[in-house]
N, CA, C and O atoms as a printed pandas DataFrame, in Angstrom:
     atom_number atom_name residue_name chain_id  residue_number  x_coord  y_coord  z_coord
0              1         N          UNK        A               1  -10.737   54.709  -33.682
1              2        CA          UNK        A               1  -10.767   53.749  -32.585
2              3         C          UNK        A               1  -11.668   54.261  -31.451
3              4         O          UNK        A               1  -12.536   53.508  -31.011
4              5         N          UNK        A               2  -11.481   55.762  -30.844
5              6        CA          UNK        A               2  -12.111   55.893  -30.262
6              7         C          UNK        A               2  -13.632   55.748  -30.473
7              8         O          UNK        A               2  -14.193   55.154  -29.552
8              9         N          UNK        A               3  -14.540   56.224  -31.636
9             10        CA          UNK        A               3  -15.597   56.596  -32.113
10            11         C          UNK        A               3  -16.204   54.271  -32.267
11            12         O          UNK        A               3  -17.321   53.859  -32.578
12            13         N          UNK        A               4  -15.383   53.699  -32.032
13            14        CA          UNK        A               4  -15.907   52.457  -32.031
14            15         C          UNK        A               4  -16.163   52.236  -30.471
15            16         O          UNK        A               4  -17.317   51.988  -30.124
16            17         N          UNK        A               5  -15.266   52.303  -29.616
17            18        CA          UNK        A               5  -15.415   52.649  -27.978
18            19         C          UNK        A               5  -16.194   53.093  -27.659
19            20         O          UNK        A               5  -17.068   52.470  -27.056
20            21         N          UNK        A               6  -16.272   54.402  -27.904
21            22        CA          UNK        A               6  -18.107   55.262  -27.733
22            23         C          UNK        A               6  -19.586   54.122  -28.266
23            24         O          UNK        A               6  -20.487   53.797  -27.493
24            25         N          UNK        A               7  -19.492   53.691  -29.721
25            26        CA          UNK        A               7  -20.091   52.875  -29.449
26            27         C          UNK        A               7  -20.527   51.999  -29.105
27            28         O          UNK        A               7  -21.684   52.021  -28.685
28            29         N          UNK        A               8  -19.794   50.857  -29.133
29            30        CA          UNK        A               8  -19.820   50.072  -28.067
30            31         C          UNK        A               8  -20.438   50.368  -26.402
31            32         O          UNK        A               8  -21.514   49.940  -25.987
32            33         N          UNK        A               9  -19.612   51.070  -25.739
33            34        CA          UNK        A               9  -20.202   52.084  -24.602
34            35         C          UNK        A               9  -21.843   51.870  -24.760
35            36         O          UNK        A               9  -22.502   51.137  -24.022
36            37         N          UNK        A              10  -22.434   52.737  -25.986
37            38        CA          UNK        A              10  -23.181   53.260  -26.169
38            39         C          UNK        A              10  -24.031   52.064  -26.343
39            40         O          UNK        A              10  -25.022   52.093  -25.613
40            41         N          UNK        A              11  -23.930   51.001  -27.111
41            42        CA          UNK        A              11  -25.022   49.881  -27.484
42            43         C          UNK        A              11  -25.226   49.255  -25.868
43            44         O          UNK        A              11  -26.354   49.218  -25.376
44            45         N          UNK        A              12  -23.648   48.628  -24.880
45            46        CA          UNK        A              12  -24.002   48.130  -23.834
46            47         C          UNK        A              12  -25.181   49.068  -22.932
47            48         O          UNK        A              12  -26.211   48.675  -22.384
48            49         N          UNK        A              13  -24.661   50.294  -23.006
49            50        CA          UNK        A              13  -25.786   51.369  -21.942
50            51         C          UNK        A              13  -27.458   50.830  -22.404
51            52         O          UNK        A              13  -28.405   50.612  -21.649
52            53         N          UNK        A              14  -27.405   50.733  -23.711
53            54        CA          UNK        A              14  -28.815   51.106  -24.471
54            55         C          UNK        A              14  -29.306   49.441  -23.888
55            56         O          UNK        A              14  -30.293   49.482  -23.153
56            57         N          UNK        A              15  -28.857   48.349  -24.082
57            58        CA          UNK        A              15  -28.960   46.804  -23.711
58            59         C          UNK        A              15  -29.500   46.318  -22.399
59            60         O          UNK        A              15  -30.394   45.531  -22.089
60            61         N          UNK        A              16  -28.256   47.397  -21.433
61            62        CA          UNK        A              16  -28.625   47.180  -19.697
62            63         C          UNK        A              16  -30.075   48.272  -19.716
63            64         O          UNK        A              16  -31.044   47.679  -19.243
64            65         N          UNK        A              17  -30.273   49.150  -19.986
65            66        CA          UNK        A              17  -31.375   49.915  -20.025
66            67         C          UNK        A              17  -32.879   49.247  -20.054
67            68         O          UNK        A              17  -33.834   49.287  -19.278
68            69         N          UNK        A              18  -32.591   48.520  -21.513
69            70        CA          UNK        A              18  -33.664   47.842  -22.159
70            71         C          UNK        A              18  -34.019   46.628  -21.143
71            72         O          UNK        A              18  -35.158   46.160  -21.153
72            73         N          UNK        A              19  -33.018   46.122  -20.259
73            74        CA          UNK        A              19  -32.756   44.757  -20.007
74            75         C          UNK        A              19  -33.829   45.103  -18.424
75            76         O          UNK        A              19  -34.786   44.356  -18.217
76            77         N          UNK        A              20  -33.577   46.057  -17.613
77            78        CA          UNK        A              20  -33.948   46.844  -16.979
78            79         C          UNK        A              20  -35.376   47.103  -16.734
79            80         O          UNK        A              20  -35.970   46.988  -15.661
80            81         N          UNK        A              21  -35.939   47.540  -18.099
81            82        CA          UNK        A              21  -37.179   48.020  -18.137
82            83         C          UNK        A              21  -37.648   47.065  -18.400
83            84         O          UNK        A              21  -38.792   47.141  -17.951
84            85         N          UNK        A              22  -37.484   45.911  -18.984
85            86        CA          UNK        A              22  -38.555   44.686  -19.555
86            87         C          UNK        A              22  -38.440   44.137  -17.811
87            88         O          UNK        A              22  -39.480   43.768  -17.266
88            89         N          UNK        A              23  -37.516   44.128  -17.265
89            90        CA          UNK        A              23  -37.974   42.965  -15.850
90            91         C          UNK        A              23  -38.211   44.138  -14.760
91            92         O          UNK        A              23  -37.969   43.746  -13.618
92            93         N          UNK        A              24  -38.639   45.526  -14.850
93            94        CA          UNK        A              24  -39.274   45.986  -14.421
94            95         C          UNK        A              24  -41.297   46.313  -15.037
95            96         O          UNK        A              24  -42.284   46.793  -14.479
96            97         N          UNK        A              25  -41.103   45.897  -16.009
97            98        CA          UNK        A              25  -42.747   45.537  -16.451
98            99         C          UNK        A              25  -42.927   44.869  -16.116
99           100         O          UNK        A              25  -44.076   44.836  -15.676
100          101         N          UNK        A              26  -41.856   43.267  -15.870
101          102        CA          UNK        A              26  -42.230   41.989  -15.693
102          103         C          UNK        A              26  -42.751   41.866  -13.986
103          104         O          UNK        A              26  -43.699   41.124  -13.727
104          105         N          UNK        A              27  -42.297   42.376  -13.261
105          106        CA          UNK        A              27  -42.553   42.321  -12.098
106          107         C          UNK        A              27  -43.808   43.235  -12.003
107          108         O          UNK        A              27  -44.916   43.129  -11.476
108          109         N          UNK        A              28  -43.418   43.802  -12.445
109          110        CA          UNK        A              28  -45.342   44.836  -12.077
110          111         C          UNK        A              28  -46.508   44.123  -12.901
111          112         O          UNK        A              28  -47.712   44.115  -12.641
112          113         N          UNK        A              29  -45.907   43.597  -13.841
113          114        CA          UNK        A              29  -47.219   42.753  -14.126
114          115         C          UNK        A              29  -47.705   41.683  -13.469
115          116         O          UNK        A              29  -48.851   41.251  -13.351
116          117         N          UNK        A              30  -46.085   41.116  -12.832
117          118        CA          UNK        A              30  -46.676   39.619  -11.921
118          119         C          UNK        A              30  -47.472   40.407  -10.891
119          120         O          UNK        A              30  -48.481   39.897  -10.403
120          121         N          UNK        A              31  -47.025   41.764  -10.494
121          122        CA          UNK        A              31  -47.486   42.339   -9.298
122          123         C          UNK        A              31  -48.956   42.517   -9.127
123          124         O          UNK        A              31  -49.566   42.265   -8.089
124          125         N          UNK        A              32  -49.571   43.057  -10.441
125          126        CA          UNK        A              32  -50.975   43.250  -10.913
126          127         C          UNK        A              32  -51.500   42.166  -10.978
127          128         O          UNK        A              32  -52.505   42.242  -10.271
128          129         N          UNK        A              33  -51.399   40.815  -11.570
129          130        CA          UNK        A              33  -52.101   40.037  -11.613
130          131         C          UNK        A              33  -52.289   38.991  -10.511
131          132         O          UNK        A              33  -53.292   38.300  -10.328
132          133         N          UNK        A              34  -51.065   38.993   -9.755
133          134        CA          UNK        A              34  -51.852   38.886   -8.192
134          135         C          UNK        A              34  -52.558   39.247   -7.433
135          136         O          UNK        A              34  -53.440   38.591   -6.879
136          137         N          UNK        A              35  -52.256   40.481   -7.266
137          138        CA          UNK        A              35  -53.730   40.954   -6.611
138          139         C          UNK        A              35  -54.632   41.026   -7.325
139          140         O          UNK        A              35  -55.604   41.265   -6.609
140          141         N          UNK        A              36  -55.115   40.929   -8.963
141          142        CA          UNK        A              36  -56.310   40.861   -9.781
142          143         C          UNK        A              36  -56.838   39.220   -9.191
143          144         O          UNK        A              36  -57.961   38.819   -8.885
144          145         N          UNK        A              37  -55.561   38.557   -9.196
145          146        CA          UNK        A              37  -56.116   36.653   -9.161
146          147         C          UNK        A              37  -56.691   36.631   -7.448
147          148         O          UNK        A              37  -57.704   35.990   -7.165
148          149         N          UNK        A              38  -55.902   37.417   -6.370
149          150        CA          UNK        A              38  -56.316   36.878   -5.375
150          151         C          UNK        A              38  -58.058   37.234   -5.217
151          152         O          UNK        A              38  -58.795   36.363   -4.756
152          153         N          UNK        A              39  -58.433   38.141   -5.503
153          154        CA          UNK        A              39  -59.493   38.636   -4.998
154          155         C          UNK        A              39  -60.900   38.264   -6.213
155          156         O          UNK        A              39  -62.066   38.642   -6.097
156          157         N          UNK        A              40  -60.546   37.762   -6.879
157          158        CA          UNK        A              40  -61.173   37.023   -8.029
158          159         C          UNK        A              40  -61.722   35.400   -7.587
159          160         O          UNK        A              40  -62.805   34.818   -7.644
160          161         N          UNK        A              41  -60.165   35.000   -7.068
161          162        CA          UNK        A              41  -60.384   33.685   -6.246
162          163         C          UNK        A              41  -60.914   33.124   -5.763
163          164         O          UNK        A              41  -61.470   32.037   -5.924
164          165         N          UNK        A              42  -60.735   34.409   -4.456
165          166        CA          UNK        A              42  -61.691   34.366   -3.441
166          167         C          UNK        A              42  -63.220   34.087   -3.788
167          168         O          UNK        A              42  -63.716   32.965   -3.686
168          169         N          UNK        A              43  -63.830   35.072   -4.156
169          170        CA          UNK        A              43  -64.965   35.230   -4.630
170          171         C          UNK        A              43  -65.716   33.734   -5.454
171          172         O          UNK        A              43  -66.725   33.086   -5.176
172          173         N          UNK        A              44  -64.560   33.580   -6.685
173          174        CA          UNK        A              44  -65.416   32.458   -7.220
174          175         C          UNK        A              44  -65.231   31.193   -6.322
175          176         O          UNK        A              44  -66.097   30.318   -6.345
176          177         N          UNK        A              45  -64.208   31.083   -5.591
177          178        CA          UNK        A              45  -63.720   29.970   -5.060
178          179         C          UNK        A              45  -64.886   29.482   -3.693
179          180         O          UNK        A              45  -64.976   28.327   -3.278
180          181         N          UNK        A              46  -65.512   30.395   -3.285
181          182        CA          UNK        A              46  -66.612   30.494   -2.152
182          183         C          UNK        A              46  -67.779   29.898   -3.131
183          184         O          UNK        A              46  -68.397   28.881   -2.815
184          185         N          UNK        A              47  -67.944   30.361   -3.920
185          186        CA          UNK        A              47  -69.405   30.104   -5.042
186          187         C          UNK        A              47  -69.429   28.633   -5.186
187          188         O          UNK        A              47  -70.296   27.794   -4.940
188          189         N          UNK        A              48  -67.754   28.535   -5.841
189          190        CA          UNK        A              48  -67.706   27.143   -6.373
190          191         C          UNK        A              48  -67.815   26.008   -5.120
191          192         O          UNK        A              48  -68.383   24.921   -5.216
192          193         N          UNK        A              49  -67.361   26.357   -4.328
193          194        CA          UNK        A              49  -67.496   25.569   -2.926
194          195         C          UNK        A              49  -68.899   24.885   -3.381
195          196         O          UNK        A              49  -69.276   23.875   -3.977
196          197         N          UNK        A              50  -69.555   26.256   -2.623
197          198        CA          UNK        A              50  -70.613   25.909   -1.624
198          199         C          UNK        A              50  -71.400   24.726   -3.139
199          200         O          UNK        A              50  -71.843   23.612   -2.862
200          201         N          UNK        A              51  -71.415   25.248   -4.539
201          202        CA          UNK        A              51  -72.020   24.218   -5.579
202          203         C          UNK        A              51  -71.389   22.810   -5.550
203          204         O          UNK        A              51  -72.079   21.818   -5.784
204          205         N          UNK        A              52  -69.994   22.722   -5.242
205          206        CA          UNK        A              52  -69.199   21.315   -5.301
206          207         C          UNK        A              52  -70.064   20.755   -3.900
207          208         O          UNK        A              52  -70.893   19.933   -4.289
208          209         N          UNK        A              53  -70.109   20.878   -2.900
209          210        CA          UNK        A              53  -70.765   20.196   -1.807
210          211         C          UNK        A              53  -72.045   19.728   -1.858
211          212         O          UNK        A              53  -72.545   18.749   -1.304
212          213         N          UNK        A              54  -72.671   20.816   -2.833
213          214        CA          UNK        A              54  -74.646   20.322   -2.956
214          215         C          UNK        A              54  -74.686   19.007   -3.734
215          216         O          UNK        A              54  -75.392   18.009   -3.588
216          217         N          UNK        A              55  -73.504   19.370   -4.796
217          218        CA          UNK        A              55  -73.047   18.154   -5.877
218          219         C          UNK        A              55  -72.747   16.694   -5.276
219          220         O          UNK        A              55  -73.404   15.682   -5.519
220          221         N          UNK        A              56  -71.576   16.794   -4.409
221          222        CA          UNK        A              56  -71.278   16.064   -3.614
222          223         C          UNK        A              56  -71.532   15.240   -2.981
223          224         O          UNK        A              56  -70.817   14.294   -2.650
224          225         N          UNK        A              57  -72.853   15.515   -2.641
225          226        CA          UNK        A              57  -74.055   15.222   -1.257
226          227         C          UNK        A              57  -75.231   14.398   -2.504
227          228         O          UNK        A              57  -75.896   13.454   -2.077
228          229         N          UNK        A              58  -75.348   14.690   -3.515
229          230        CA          UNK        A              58  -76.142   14.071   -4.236
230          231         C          UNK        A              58  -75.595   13.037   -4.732
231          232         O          UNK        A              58  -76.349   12.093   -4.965
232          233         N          UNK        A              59  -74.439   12.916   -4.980
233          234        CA          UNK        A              59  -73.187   11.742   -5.593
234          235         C          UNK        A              59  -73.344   11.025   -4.524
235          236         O          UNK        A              59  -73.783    9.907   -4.797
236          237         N          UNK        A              60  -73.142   11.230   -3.276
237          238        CA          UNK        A              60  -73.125    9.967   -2.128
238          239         C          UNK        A              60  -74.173    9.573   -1.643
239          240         O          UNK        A              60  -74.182    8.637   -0.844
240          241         N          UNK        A              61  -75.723   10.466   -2.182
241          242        CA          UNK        A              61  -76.912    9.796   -1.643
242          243         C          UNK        A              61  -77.175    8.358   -2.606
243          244         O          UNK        A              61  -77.467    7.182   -2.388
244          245         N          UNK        A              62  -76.781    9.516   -4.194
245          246        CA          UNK        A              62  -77.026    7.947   -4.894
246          247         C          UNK        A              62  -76.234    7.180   -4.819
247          248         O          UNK        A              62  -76.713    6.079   -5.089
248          249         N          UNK        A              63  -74.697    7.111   -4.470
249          250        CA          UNK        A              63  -73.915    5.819   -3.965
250          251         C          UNK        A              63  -74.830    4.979   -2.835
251          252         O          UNK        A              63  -75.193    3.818   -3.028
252          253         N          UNK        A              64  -75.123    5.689   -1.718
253          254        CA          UNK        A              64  -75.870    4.637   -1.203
254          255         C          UNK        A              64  -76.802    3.996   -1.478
255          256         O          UNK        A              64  -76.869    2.819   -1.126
256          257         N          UNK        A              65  -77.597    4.487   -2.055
257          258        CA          UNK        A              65  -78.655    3.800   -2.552
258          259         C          UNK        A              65  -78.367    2.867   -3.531
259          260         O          UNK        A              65  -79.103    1.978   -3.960
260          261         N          UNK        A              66  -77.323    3.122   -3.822
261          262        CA          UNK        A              66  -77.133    1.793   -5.070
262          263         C          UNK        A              66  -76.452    1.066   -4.266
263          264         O          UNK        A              66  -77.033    0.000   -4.473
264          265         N          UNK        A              67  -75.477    0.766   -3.326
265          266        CA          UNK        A              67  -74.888    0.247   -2.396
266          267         C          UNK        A              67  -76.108   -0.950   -2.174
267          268         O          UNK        A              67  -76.202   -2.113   -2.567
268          269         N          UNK        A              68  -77.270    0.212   -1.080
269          270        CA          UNK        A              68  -78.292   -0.925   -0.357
270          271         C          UNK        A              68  -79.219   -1.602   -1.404
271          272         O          UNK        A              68  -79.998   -2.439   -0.946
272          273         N          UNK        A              69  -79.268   -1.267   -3.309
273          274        CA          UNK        A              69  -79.714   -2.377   -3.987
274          275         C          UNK        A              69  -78.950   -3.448   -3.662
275          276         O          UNK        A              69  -79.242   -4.514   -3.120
276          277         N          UNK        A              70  -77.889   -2.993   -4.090
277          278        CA          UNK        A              70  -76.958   -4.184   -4.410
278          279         C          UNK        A              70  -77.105   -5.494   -2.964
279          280         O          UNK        A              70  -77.472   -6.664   -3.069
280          281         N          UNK        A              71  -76.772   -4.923   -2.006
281          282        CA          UNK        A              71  -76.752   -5.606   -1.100
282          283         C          UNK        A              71  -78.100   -6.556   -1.083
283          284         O          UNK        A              71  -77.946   -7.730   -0.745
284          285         N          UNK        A              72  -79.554   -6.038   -1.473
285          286        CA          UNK        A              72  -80.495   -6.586   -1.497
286          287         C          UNK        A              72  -80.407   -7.233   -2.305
287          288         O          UNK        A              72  -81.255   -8.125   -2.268
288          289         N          UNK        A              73  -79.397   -7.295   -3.573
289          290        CA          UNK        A              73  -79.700   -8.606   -4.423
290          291         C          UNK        A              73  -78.405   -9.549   -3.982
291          292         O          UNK        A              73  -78.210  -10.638   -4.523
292          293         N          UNK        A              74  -77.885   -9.229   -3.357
293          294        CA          UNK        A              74  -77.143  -10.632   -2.389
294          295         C          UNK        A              74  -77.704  -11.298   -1.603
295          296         O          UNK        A              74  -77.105  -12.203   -1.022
């Protein structure tokens, strides 16, 4: 009886242990890949800007211009 107690004992210890170390990887990994994502972000997120606006600006020149056809064929 006793030698089943011990194990038991022994599997819960080994379980909380295991249980332990996986959501201590888990957090250091969320930990790492935040600061990998923020500063990655940043960087492309400035690039991508400034290209979405040049884009942008060309999309609404030719809206107008198709605007003031149109209007000319009214």
């Amino acid at each position: 009886m006793m030698i089943r107690i011990m194990m038991m004992m022994m599997m819960m210890m080994m379980m909380m242990m295991m249980m332990i170390m996986m959501m201590m990887m888990v957090i250091r990994m969320m930990m790492i890949d935040d600061d990998d994502d923020d500063d990655d972000d940043d960087d492309d997120d400035n690039d991508d800007d400034d290209d979405d606006h040049d884009h942008d600006d060309d999309d609404s020149d030719d809206d107008d211009d198709d605007d003031s056809d149109n209007d000319d064929d009214d």
